[in-house]
VEXLOMI-20758 format. One line per 8 residues: for each residue x, y, z of C-alpha. Coordinates in steps of 0.1 Angstrom, whole numbers, plus 2048, in hexadecimal, padded with zeros to 3 digits. Each point is the difference from the previous one (the first is absolute). Example, Ala and Ser with C-alpha at 12.3 -4.5 7.8 and 13.67 -1.06 7.14 Angstrom:
<pts>
87B 7D3 84E | 80E 822 7F9 .
</pts>
This chain:
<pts>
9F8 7EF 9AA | 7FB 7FC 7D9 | 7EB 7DD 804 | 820 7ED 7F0 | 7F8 80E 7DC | 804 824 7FC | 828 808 7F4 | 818 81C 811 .
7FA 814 7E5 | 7D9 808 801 | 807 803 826 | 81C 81B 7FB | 7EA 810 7E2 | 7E0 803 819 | 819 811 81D | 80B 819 7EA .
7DF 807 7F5 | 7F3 801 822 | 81F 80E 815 | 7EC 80C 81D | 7EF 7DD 804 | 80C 7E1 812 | 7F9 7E6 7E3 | 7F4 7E0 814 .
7EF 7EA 7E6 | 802 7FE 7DA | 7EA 7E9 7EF | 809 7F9 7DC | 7DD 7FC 7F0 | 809 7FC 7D8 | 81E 7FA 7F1 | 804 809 7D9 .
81D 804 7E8 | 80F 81D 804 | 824 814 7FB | 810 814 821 | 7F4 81D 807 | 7DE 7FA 7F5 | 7EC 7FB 824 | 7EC 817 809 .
7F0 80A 825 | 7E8 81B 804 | 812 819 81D | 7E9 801 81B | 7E9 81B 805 | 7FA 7FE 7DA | 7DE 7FD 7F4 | 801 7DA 7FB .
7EE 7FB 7E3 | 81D 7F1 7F1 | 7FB 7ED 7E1 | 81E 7E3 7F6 | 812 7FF 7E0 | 80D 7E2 7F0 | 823 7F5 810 | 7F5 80F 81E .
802 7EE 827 | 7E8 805 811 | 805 801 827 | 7ED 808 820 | 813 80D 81D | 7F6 803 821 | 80F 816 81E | 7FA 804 825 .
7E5 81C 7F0 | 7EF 7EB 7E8 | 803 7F6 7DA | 807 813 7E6 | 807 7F6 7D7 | 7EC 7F2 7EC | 7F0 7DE 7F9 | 7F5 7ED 7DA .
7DE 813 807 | 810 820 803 | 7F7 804 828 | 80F 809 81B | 803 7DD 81A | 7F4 812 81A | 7E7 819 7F5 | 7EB 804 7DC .
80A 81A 7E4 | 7F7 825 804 | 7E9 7F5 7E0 | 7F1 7E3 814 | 7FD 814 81F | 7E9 81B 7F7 | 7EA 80A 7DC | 810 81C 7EE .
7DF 80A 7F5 | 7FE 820 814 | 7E0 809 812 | 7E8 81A 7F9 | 7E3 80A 810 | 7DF 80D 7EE | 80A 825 809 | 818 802 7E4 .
7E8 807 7E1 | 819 803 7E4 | 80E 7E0 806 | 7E3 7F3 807 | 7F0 805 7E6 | 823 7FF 7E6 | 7FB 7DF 7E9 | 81E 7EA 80E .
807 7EC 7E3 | 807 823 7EB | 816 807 817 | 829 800 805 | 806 7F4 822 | 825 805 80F | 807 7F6 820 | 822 7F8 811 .
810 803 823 | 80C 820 80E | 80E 7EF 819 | 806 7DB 7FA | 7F2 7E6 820 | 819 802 819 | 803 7E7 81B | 809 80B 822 .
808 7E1 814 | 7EF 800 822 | 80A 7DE 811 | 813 7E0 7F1 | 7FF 7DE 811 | 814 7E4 7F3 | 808 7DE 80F | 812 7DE 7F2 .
7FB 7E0 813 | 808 7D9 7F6 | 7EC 7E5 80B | 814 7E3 7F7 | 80A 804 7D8 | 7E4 81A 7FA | 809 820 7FD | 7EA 819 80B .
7FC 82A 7FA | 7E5 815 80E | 801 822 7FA | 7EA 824 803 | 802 821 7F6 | 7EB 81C 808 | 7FF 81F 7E7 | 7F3 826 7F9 .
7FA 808 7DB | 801 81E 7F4 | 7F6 80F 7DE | 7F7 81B 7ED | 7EB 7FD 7DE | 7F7 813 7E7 | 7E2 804 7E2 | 7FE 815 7E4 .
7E1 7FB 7EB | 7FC 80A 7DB | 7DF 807 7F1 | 803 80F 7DE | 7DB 7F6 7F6 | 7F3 80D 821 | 816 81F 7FE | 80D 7F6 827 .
81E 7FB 80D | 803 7EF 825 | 819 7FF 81C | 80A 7EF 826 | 81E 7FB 812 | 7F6 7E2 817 | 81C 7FE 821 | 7F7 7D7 80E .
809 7EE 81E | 7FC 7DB 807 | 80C 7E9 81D | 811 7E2 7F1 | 809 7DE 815 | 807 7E1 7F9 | 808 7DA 809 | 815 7E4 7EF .
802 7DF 80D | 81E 7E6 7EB | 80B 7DE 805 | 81A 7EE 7EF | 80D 7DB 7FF | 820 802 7EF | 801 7F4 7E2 | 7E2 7F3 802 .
7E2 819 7FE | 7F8 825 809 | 7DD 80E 80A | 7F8 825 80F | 7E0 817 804 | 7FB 823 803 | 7E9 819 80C | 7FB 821 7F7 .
7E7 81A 80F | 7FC 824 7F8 | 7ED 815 817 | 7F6 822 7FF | 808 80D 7E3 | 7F4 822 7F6 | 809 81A 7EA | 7F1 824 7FF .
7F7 810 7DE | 7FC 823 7F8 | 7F3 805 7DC | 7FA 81D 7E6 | 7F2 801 7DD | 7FC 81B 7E8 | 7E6 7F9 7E1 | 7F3 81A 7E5 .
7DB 804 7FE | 7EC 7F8 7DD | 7FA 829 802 | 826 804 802 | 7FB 809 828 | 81B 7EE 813 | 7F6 7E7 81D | 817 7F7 820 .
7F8 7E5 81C | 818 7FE 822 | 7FE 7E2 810 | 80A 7F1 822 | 800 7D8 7FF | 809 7E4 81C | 805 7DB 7F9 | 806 7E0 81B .
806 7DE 7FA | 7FB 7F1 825 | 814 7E0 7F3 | 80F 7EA 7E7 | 809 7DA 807 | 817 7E9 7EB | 809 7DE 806 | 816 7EA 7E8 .
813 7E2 805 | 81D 7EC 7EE | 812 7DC 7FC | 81A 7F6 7EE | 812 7DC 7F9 | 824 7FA 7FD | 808 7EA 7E6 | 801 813 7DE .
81D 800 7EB | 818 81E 7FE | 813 807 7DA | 821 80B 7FB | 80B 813 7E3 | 821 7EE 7F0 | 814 80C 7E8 | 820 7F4 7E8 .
80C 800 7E0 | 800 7EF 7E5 | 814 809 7E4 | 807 821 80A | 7DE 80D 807 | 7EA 803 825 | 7E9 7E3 801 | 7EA 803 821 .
7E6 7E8 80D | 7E8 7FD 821 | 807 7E1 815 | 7F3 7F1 824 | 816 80F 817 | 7ED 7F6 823 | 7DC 7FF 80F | 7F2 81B 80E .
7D9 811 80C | 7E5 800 7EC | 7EB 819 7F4 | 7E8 80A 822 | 7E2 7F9 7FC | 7E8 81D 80A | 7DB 807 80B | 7F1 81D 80E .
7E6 7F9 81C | 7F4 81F 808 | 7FB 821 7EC | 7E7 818 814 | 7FC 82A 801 | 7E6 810 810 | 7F1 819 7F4 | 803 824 7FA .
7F5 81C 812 | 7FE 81E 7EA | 7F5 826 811 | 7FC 824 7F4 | 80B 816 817 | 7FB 81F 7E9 | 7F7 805 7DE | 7F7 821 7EE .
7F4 808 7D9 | 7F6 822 7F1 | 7E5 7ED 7ED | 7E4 7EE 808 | 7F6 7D5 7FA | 7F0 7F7 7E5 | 7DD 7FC 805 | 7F1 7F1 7E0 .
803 7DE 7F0 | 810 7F4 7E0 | 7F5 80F 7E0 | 7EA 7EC 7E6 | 7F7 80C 7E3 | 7FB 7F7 7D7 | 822 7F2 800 | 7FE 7E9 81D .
7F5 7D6 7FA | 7FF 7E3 80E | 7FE 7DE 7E5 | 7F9 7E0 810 | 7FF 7DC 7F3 | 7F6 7E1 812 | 820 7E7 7F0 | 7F3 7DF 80F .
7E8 7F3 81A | 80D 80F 81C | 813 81F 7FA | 7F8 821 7F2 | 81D 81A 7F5 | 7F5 821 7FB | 81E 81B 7F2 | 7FB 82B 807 .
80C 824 7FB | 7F7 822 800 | 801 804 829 | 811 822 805 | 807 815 821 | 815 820 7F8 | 7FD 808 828 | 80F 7E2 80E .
805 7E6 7E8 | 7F1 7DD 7FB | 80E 7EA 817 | 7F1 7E2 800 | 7DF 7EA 7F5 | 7EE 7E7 80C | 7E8 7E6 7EC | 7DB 7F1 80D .
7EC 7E5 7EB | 7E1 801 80C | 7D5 7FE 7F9 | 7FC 82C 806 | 81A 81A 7F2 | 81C 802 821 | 7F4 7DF 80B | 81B 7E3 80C .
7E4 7E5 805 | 80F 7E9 7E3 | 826 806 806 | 80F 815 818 | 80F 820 800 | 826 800 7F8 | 813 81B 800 | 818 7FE 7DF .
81A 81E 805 | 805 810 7E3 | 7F8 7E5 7E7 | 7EA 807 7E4 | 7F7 7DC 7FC | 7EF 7E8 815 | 7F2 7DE 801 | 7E8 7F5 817 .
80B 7D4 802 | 7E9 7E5 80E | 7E7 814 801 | 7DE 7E9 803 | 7E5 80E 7E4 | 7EA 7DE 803 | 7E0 811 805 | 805 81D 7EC .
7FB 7F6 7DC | 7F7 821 7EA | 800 812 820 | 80A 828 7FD | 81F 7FE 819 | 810 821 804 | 828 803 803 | 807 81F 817 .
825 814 801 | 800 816 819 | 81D 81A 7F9 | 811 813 820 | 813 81E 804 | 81F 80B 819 | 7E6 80A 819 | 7EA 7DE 7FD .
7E4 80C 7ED | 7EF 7EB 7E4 | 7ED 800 7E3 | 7ED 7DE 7F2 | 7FC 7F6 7E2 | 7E6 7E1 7F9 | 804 7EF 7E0 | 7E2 7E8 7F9 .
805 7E3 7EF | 7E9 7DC 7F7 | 811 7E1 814 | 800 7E2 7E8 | 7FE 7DC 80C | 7EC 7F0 7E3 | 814 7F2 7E0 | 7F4 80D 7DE .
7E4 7E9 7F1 | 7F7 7F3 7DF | 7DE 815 7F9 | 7F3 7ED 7E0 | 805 7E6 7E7 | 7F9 7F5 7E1 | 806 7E1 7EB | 809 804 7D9 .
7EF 7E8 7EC | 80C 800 7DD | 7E1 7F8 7EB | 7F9 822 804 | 81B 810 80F | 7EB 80C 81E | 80C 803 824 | 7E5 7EF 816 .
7F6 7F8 824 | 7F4 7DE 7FA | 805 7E6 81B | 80C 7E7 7E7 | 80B 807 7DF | 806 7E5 7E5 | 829 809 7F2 | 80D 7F1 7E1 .
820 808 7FE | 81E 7E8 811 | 81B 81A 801 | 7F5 81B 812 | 7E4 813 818 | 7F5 825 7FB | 7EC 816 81C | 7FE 823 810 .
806 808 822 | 7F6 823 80E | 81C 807 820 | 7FB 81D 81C | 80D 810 81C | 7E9 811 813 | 814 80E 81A | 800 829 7F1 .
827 806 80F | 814 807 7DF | 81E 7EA 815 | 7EB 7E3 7FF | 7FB 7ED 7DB | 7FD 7E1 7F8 | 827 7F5 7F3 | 7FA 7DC 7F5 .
7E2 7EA 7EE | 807 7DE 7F8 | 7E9 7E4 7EE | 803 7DA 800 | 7EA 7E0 7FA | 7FA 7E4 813 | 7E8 7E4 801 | 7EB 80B 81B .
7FB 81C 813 | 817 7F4 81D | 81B 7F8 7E6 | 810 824 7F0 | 81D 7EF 7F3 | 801 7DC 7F0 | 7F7 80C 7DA | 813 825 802 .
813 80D 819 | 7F8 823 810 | 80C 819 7E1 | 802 825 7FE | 7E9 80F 7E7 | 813 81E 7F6 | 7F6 81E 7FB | 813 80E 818 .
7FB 82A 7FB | 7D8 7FA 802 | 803 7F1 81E | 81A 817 812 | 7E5 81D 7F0 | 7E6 7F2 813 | 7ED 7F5 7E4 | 7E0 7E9 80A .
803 7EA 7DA | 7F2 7F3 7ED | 821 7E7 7FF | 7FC 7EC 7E3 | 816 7DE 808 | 80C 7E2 7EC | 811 7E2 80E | 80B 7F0 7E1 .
818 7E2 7F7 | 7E7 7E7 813 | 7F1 7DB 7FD | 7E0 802 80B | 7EC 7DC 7FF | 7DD 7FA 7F6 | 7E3 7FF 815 | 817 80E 81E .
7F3 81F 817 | 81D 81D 806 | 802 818 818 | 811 827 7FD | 80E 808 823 | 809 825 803 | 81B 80D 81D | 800 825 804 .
81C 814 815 | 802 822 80C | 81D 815 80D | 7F8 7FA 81E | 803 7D9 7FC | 7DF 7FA 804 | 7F5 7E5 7EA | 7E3 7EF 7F2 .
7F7 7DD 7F0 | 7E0 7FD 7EA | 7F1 7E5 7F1 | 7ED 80B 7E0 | 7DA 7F6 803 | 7FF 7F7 7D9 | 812 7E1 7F3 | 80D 7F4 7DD .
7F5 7DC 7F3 | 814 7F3 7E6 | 7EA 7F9 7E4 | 813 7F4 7DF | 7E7 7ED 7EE | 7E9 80E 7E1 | 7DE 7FF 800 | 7F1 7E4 7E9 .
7E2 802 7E5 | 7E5 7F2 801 | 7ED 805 7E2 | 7FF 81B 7E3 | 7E5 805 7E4 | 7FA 81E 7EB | 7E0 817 7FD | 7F7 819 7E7 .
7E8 81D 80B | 7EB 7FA 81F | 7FD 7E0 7EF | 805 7ED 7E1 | 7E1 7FA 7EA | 7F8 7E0 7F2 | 7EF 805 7DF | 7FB 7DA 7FC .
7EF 7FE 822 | 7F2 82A 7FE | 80A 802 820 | 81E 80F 819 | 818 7EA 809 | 801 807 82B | 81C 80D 80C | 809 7DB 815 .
800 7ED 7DF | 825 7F1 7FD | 7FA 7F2 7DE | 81B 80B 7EB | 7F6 822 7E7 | 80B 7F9 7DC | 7EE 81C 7EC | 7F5 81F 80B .
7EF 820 7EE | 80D 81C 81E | 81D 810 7F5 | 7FF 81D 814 | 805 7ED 825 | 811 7E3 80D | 7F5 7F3 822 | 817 7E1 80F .
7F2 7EF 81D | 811 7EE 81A | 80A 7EF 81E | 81E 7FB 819 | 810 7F5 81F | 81B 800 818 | 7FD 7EB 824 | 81A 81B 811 .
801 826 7F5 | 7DF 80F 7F5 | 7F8 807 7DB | 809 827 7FC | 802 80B 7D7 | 7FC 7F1 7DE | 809 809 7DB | 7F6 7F5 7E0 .
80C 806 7DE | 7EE 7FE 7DF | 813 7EF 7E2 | 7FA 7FD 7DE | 80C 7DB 7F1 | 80F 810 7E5 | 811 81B 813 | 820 800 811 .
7F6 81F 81C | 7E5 800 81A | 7E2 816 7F3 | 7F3 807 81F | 809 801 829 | 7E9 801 81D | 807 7FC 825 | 7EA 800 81C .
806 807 82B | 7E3 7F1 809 | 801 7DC 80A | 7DF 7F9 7FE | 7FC 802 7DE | 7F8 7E2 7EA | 804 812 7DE | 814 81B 7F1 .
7F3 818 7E3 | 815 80F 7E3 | 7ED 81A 7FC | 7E2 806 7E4 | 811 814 7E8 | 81A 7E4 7ED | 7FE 7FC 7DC | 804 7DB 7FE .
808 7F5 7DA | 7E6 7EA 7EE | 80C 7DE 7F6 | 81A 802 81F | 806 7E9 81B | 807 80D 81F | 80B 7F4 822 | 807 80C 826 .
81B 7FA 81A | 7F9 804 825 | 816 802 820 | 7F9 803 824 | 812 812 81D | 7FF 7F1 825 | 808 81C 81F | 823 7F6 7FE .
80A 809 7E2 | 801 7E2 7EF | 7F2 7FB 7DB | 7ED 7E4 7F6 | 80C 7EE 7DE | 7EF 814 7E1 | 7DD 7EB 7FB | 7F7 800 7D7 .
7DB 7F9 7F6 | 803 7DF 7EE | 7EC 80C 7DF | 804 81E 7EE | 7DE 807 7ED | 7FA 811 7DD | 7F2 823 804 | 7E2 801 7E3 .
7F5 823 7F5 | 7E6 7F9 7E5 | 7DF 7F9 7FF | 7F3 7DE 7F6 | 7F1 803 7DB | 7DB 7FE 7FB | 7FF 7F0 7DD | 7D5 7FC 7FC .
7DF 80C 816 | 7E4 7E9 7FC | 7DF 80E 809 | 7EE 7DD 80A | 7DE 810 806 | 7F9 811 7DF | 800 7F1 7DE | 820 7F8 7EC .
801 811 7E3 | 817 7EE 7F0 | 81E 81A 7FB | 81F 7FF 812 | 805 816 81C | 81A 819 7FD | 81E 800 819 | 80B 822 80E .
821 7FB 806 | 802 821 80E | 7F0 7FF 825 | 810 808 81D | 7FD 7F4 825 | 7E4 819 803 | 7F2 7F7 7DF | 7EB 7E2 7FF .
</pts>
């Protein structure tokens, strides 16, 4: 029977194509557009590897010997593909050197069948039944396959070429079990077991030596499978709508459209609920080579090199080259992380085929901060043998730190390491970091160093946020600093404490927060002065009194004698920043330029000298100006001595000498108008 869907047409098409069967079920699995003509069955006894086209049906039929066709999946119902059945991958045992040892992926591979799978049918069981409006099928087939295979093999780099002829067998049965409620829902399940199946491979290769010799390897190879179980099951609905094509015209041209002719079954719904093969047993029954197995290792030499970088916390990629075996090729590697060269006692062993790069992932190096780890490749051969190469390397775990730091403080434009430094200026805060890595691995740098300023040390961001400070090539290069930074564009306050937080960040993402030790304190107030007098010499003599006037003496100086010096004294203060320069400037009254400068570092000074070589001008008055500098940079207003004095170069006149001891004799006494200051 056809359950109630399949036409006379795909019944008739599957009898012709199977003449010699009696067709007693057709199930019609898929229906898409399609013209005539265009279904197509795989014949049995075909190799059903069958792949659908579109506008193709898709049908399984089943006979008194078992199913044959093809289903969506490309399967037979009753048993699996000769491509699911069996790998084509041909054995080979170790006796066959040349292939052995021939690099597989330089190689052209053609393989086909001789003879293509051929099922034999053994015994078919089928039986219908109804239990009320449940239709039920249960049908099994038992099969012989037989095959023949071929290999031919292509080595041009190896200079090989390789060939088999591989005659199989395999016993095939299997089970299907349907149900149907028409038109309501469908349901089966099959079962498919191959047993047995074995194939017998003789095998010959030919190669040409390096030395031009030629090399030949005869080989004898068998291969079981003791079994292969598959398992699948299917459902379907009724219920989904069917289209019609419709066509007419309209105005003298075709006009077609799809409309809902009827209902019909859905789409099945399929799982597969068991998939198992056993393995394979492979034996040489007889090999024979007119050369002997390679014996030594994998070559390394100047050209060979293993590079490895640790790229985050817990993996390590390490890249190579240079392995060379001209015997039997390189045919695989494996990669060890470990404490000793070869070791696996950090990560385990893995064996990486032929891939030149591998990364070791979640690999725990907690305890092994600038620790020499060693990353081991192990290189084998066609006969197994290795060669080791053990690359050290310095685990890193520790985020670059901030080495140093200074403070700039503008009086003097010196960088110091002073735990609190007095800053005048609102807008902006100058320092110098010094940044390193000291992991030595050329793959580990630090890659990012950003500055902000806070209000505390547990607050980084609430003046500046966390900003890059450039100089991006130095610190790819490794460079340690100095970084010179300025944060500018800000409004500091007075009298308020700010702290430089520094983040550091590797390329390993490591990172690192640091609070500066030093802090700025705004400080824009000048100092103030508190008094200023004027001194001439060590001191200024008082001819009146004959005596020096001391140098604590604020009474103003309105005449003095000394031309060649000018000594101002003088005092200052400022309740925040510490004094830290002054400078004084000499003016003549008369004059519109200073005459003369003088500064002085020290703090601790009370007076300032001009020097002892002026050439003050008699009958001159002259005057200073004096200004103060506090540590942050801030002047104090320019102090002027209240009274210029008169610089008086000349002697005064001795006009008569009276001698009051002797006699007078009456005359007048001459005056020498003449004398000096040496001349009395």
């Amino acid at each position: 029977y056809a359950m109630g869907r399949a036409t006379q047409a795909v019944v008739d098409r599957v009898q012709s194509e199977l003449p010699h069967r009696e067709i007693i079920d057709v199930r019609h699995l898929e229906v898409v557009e399609a013209e005539e003509g265009d279904w197509l069955l795989e014949p049995q006894g075909r190799h059903p590897g069958y792949k659908k086209a579109a506008g193709h049906v898709d049908v399984v039929v089943s006979t008194p010997a078992g199913a044959y066709g093809t289903t969506e999946e490309g399967e037979s119902a009753l048993a699996p593909s000769t491509e699911a059945s069996h790998e084509r991958r041909l054995a080979t045992g170790n006796g066959n050197l040349l292939r052995k040892y021939a690099d597989p992926d330089n190689c052209l591979k053609i393989e086909d069948y001789l003879i293509p799978p051929e099922l034999i049918p053994i015994k078919g069981i089928s039986k219908k039944m109804t239990a009320g409006p449940v239709n039920i099928l249960f049908t099994l087939g038992v099969f012989l396959e037989i095959r023949v295979e071929f290999l031919v093999l292509l080595c041009m780099t190896d200079r090989t070429v390789v060939g088999n002829i591989a005659p199989g067998i395999a016993l095939v049965a299997g089970l299907e079990a349907g149900a149907e409620i028409p038109p309501i829902a469908e349901a089966y399940i099959t079962a498919t077991i191959r047993a047995l199946d074995m194939k017998l491979i003789p095998e010959a290769s030919l190669g040409i030596a390096v030395g031009g010799g030629v090399k030949v390897c005869i080989v004898l190879n068998f291969e079981l499978r003791p079994i292969a179980v598959h398992v699948k099951a299917g459902i379907g609905i009724w219920g989904c709508p069917v289209f019609c094509k419709v066509c007419f015209k309209v105005f003298g041209k075709k006009v077609c459209m799809k409309i809902i002719c009827g209902l019909d079954f859905c789409p099945q719904f399929k799982i597969s609920i068991v998939s198992w093969k056993g393995p394979v047993i492979r034996a040489e029954i007889f090999s024979w080579c007119n050369f002997p197995p390679d014996t030594t290792p994998p070559v390394i030499d100047e050209t060979t090199s293993v590079e490895v970088a640790q790229v985050d916390l817990t993996s390590v990629s390490a890249k190579w080259g240079g392995f060379t075996d001209k015997e039997s090729n390189v045919f695989g590697y494996t990669a060890c992380l470990g404490t000793t060269p070869g070791s696996g006692d950090i990560a385990a062993c893995e064996d990486v085929q032929k891939d030149k790069k591998w990364t070791m992932d979640e690999v725990d190096l907690t305890d092994y901060d600038g620790v020499e780890l060693f990353y081991s490749v192990f290189c084998r051969n066609g006969e197994g043998l290795e060669s080791v190469w053990a690359q050290p390397f310095i685990a890193d775990q520790s985020p670059p730190e901030v080495t140093d730091a200074f403070l700039l403080r503008h009086a003097d434009g010196a960088f110091l390491q002073k735990e609190n430094l007095m800053h005048g200026k609102a807008d902006s805060l100058d320092f110098r970091i010094y940044v390193l890595e000291s992991n030595p691995e050329l793959a580990v740098n630090v890659s990012v160093v950003e500055v902000s300023v806070g209000l505390s040390e547990d607050d980084p961001n609430s003046v500046v946020n966390y900003t890059e400070i450039g100089y991006a090539d130095r610190i790819e290069a490794g460079d340690e600093g100095p970084y010179d930074i300025t944060l500018p564009e800000l409004e500091l306050q007075q009298d308020v404490d700010y702290f430089v937080h520094v983040r550091t960040t590797n390329t390993l993402g490591l990172q690192a927060l640091t609070v500066l030790p030093y802090v700025f304190t705004i400080d824009l107030t000048p100092p103030t002065n508190v008094k200023l007098f004027n001194h001439n010499g060590a001191s200024v003599y008082h001819e009146y009194f004959l005596s020096w006037l001391p140098l604590d003496e604020d009474a103003p100086l309105l005449y003095s004698s000394t031309y060649w010096q000018v000594m101002p004294s003088f005092e200052w203060d400022d309740a925040e920043s510490e004094l830290f320069s002054y400078r004084a400037k000499l003016y003549d009254v008369d004059g519109e330029f200073s005459i003369a400068t003088t500064t002085s570092d020290n703090p601790q000074v009370t007076f300032l000298s001009f020097g002892t070589r002026l050439q003050l001008q008699h009958n001159h008055k002259y005057y200073v100006v004096v200004e103060c500098q506090n540590e942050a940079d801030v002047w104090g207003s320019e102090t002027t001595i209240e009274t210029p004095w008169l610089i008086d170069r000349t002697r005064p006149t001795a006009m008569q000498v009276i001698d009051l001891v002797a006699a007078p004799t009456g005359e007048d006494v001459p005056v020498d108008a003449t004398g000096g200051f040496d001349t009395p």
